[in-house]
N, C-alpha and C positions, 0 to 999 in steps of 0.2 A: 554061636559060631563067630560072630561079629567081632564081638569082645577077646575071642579066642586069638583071630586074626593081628585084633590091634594089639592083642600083649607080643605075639610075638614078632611084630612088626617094631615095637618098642623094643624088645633084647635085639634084636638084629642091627638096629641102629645104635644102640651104647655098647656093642660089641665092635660094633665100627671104629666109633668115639673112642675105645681104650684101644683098640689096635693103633689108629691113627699116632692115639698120644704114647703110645709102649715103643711105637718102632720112630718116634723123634731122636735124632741123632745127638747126643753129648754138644751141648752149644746152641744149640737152635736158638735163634732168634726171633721165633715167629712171636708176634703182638700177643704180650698176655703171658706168655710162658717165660719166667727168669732162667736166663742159661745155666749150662751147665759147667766148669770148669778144672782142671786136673790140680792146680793147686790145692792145697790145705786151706789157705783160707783167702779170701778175697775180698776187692770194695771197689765201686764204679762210685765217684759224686760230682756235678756240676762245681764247676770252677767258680765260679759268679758267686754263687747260693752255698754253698757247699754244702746242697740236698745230698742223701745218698738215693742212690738210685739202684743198687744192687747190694745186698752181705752177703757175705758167707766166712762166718767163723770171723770177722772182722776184728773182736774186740779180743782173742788170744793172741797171747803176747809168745810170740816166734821170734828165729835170728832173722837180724834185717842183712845180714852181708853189707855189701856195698853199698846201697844206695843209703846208707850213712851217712856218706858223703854228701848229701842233699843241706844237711844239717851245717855239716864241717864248712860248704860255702855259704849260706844263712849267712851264720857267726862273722866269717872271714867279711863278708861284704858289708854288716852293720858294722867294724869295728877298724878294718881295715880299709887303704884307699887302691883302686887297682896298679897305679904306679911304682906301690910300697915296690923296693927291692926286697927280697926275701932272700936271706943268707943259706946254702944248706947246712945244717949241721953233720954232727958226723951220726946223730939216732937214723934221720930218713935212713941214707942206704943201707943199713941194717933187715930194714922191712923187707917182708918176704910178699909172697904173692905178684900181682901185677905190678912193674914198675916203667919207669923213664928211665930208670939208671942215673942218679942224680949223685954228684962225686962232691965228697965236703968242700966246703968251699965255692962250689957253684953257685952264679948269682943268677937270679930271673926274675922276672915283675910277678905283681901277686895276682894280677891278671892270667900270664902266663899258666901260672901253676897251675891255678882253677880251671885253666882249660885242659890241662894234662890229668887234674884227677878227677874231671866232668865227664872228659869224651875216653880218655885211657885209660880211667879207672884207677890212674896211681896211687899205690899207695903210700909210695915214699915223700908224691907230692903234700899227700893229703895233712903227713907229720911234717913238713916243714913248714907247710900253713898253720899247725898249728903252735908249731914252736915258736914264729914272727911274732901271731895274734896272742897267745897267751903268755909266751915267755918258757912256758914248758907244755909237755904233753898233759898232767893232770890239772893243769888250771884251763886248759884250755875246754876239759871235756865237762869241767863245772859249768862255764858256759855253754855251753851244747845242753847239758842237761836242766840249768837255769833257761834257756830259751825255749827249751821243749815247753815246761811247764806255762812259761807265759804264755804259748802258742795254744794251748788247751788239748798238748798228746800225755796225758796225765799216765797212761799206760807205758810209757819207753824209758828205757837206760841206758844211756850210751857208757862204755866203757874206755873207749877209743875213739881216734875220727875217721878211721878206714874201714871200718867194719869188720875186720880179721876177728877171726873168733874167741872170745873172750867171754868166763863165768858173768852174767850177772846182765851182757851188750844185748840187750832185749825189746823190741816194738811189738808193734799192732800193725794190721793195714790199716786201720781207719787214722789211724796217727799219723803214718806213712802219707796215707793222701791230706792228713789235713798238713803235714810238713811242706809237701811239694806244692800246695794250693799256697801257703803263706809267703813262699819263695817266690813262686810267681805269679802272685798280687802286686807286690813289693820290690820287686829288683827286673828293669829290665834287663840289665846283663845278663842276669841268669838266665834267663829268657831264650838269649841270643845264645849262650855257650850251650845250654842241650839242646839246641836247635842245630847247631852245627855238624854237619859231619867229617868234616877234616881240618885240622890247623897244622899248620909249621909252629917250631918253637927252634929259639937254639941250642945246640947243642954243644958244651964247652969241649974245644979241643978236637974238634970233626971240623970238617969242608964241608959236611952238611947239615940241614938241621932236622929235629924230628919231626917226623909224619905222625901225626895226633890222627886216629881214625876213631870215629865215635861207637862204643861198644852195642849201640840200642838199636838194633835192627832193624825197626819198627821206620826208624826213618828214611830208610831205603824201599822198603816195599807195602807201608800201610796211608790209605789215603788222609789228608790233615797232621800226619806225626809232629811233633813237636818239642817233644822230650819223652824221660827226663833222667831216667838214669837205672843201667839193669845192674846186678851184683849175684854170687857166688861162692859159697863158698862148701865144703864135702859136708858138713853138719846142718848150712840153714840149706839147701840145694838153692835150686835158682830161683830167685826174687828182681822184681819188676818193678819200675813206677813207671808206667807209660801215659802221654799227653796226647790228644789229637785235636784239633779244631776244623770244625765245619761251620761255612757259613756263617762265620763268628763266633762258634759258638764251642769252648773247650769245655772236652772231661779229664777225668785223671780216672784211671786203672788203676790197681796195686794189685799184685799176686805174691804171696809169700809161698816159699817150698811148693813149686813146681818142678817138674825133672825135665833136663832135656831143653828139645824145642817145645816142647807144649807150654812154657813159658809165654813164647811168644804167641801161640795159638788162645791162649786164655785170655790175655790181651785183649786182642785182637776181638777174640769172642764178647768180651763186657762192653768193649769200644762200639762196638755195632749192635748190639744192645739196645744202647744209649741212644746211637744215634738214628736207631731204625723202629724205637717204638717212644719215643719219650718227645719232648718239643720245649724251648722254653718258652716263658707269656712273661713280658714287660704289661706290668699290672697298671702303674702307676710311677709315673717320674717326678723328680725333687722339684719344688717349687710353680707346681701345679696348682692355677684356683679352684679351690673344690666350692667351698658355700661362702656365702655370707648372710653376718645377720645382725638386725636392728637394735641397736646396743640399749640396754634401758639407760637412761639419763647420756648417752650420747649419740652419734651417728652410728651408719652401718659399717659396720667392718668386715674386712674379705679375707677369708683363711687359706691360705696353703699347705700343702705337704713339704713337712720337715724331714725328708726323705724318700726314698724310691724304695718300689718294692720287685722283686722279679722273685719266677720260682720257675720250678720245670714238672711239667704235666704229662703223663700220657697222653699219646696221640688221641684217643679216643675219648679223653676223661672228660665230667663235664662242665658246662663253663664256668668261669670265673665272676663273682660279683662284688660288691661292694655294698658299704652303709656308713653314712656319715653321722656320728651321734656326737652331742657338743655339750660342752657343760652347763646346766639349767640354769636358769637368770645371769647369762652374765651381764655385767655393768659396766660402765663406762669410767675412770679411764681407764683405757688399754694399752700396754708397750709393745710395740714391732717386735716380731718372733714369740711372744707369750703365748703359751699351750692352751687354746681353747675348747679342743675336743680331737677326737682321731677320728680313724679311717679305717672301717674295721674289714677285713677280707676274707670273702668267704669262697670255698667251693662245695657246692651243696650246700647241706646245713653245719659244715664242718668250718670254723673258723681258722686262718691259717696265718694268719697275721695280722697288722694292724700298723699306721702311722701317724706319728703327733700329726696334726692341726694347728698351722700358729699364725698370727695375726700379721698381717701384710705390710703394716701401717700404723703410726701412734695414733689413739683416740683418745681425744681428752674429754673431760666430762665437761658437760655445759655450765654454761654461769648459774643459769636460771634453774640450775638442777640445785644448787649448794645454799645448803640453810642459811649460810651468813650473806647472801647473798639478798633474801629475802629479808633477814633481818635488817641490813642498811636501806631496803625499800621505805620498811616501815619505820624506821628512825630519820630518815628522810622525809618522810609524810609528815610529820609532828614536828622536824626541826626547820625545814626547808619556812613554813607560813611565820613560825615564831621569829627566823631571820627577819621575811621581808616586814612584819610587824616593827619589827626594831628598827630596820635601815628607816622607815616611812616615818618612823617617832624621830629621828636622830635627823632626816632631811627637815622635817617642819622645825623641829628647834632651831637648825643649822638656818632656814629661811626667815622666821623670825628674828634672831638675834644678827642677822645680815642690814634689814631694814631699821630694826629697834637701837642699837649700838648709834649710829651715825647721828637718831635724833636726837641721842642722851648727850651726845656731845656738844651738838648744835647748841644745845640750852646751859652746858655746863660753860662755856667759853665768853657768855656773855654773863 
């Protein structure tokens, strides 16, 4: 009867446990369970680390829409200076979709523009940037597509710089977030323009200027937002890259083909994720003394970290340690910054990184350590007595013939 008791006392609780987790709502956040979200595919990663901390379908390559444009200022900002004047040509106002309405011949700083196809999504700004920076539209997107690779989004093809729909204009999210993470490592301007939510611009031939109002919602009503740029278009539906920081601490979002607002709800969903089950750990900062040690044939030398380390942990995960292993007999001399052993990091028994070890300080090797060193001892033993033998023979001749001369002459004179 006992045993009877405890089985069904055991189904009645993992009857609990599968209701509890059946009736979890699309998104949940609770610690331990990765949310849910309505895009096709999606990526949460730490800004710093560029951990990921959420996939889903990450590495299929989808239309990126707009946030193309993430790329198109990359380029513009390595290559361009923001004072460039930027000429319209007469291709921008051709462009469909979102525009500024830019009339050929309109002049604006390259600042300006960026801020019109950052926060408005333009896309006529987007080809006139790229007409300045490249000269035309197809050299320009070689750089876009040149920079991707060097950035390591090996999965995207830009076709254009606006994102309008075009055979072949294809990303990832996880490219996506590592674009938008490289942008803003790299460029505080950009920084500031998806941060912003509204700018003036001029408008040629108005009494006023335009009202820039930034398209990403997220800045209005999600706590930390910071960027960085949504897009749209009827083929890729709605796509996201959204930024938040808390208490110093930024993630990046990406949602490709979401419909609707659940865009921003998916967002929002990965954002707090992040921010309500994960934590980051400053492991280890650059130029920290970690060991030192008794150099054979010289003194001790003090090694530091030739780098920092940070990573981002779940709340609950367990701690972080360390082990300094160094390389067997080293010897003396030694050159300031030379790699003498790392810094290996563990959590659990899982390794997850590691940093050079390098020497503080030159060491030189000692005298008394270097063969030739002991060899002039002993040729010094043997020549130093045969010296003083000679000078002692050469003083008594020299004392002699001091005394003996004067009486040879005494005698020679008479």
């Amino acid at each position: 009867m006992k045993r009877t008791a405890s089985l069904f006392v055991a189904m009645i609780f993992a009857m609990m446990v599968f209701m509890t987790d059946a009736s979890a709502e699309p998104g949940s956040t609770a610690p331990g369970y990765p949310p849910s979200i309505t895009g096709e595919t999606g990526v949460l990663i730490d800004v710093k680390t560029g951990k990921v901390l959420y996939d889903k379908n990450s590495h299929i390559r989808m239309e990126p829409a707009s946030i193309t444009k993430i790329m198109t200022a990359i380029v513009a900002l390595e290559r361009g200076k923001l004072t460039d004047t930027v000429v319209t040509e007469k291709e921008p106002t051709l462009a469909d979709g979102t525009r500024i309405y830019l009339e050929e011949g309109e002049k604006l700083t390259l600042e300006q523009m960026l801020y019109a196809m950052l926060l408005n999504s333009a896309n006529d700004a987007a080809v006139a940037i790229a007409q300045h920076i490249g000269g035309d539209v197809p050299s320009f997107v070689k750089m876009m597509n040149d920079k991707a690779r060097e950035i390591g989004a090996l999965d995207t093809t830009f076709v254009n710089p606006n994102g309008l729909p075009a055979d072949g204009h294809l990303t990832t999210a996880y490219d996506m977030a590592i674009i938008a993470r490289y942008a803003i490592l790299n460029f505080p301007v950009f920084r500031k323009i998806v941060a912003t939510k509204t700018y003036d611009i001029p408008w040629q031939g108005k009494e006023w200027n335009r009202r820039l109002i930034n398209l990403n919602k997220l800045l209005w009503n999600y706590e930390g937002a910071d960027g960085v740029k949504s897009g749209y278009t009827h083929s890729a539906g709605q796509t996201l890259v959204a930024s938040a920081t808390r208490n110093g601490w930024q993630l990046i979002a990406v949602v490709l083909k979401s419909q609707g607002k659940n865009v921003w709800n998916d967002a929002e969903t990965l954002l707090n994720y992040g921010f309500e089950n994960f934590k980051p750990v400053s492991v280890v900062e650059k130029g920290k003394i970690i060991a030192s040690e008794k150099l054979k044939y010289g003194d001790v030398v003090e090694m530091e970290t030739d780098g920092e380390f940070s990573t981002v942990v779940p709340k609950s995960s367990i701690p972080i340690t360390t082990r300094t292993v160094l390389k067997p007999n080293i010897e003396a001399p030694v050159k300031k910054g030379e790699v003498l052993g790392e810094l290996e990091i563990f959590q659990g028994a899982q390794k997850i990184g590691s940093i050079p070890l390098v020497a503080v300080d030159n060491i030189p090797r000692k005298l008394y350590t270097l063969w030739w060193f002991w060899l002039g001892i002993i040729f010094a033993g043997f020549y130093a007595p045969f010296r003083v033998m000679v000078g002692i023979r050469r003083y008594r001749r020299y004392r002699n013939r001091k005394y003996y001369t004067p009486y040879i002459n005494k005698y020679r004179l008479k």
